[in-house]
C-alpha positions in Angstrom: -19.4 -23.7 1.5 -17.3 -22.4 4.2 -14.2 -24.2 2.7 -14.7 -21.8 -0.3 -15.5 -18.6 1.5 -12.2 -18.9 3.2 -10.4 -20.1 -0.3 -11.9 -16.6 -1.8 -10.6 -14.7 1.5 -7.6 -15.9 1.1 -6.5 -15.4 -2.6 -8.5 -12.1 -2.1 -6.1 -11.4 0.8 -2.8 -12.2 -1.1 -3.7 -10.2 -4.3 -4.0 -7.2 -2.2 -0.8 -7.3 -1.2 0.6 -5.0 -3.9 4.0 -3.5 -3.6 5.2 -0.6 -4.9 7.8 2.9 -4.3 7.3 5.9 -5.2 9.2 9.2 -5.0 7.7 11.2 -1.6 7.7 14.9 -3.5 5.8 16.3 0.4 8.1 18.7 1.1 7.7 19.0 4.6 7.6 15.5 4.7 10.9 13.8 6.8 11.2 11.6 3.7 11.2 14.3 1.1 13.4 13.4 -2.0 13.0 9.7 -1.0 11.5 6.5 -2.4 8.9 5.0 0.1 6.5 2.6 -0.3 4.2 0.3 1.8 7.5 -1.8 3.0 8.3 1.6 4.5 5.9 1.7 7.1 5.6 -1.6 8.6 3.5 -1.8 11.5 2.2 1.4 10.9 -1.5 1.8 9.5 -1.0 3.3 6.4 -3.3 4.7 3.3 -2.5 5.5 -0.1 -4.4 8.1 -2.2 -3.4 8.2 -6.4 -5.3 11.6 -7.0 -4.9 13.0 -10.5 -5.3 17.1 -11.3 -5.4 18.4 -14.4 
């Protein structure tokens, strides 16, 4: 049983790993204009909100 619980963790783990870059459009931001990503901040905890507004 514990064989599989750290099988799951694992795979969980490596799916999570997604990478991506997006334009920063933060204008006061000192990447403004630039394509960062997750790469970008290594090191560095990091979250990412995808908000929508209509």
């Amino acid at each position: 049983m514990k064989n599989i619980f750290i099988f799951i963790s694992f795979i969980t783990f490596a799916l999570t790993q997604y990478d991506f870059n997006l334009t920063d459009v933060n204008s006061s931001s000192p990447t403004y204009g630039q394509e960062i990503g997750p790469q970008s901040f290594i090191g560095i905890p990091t979250l990412y909100y995808f908000g929508h507004q209509y």
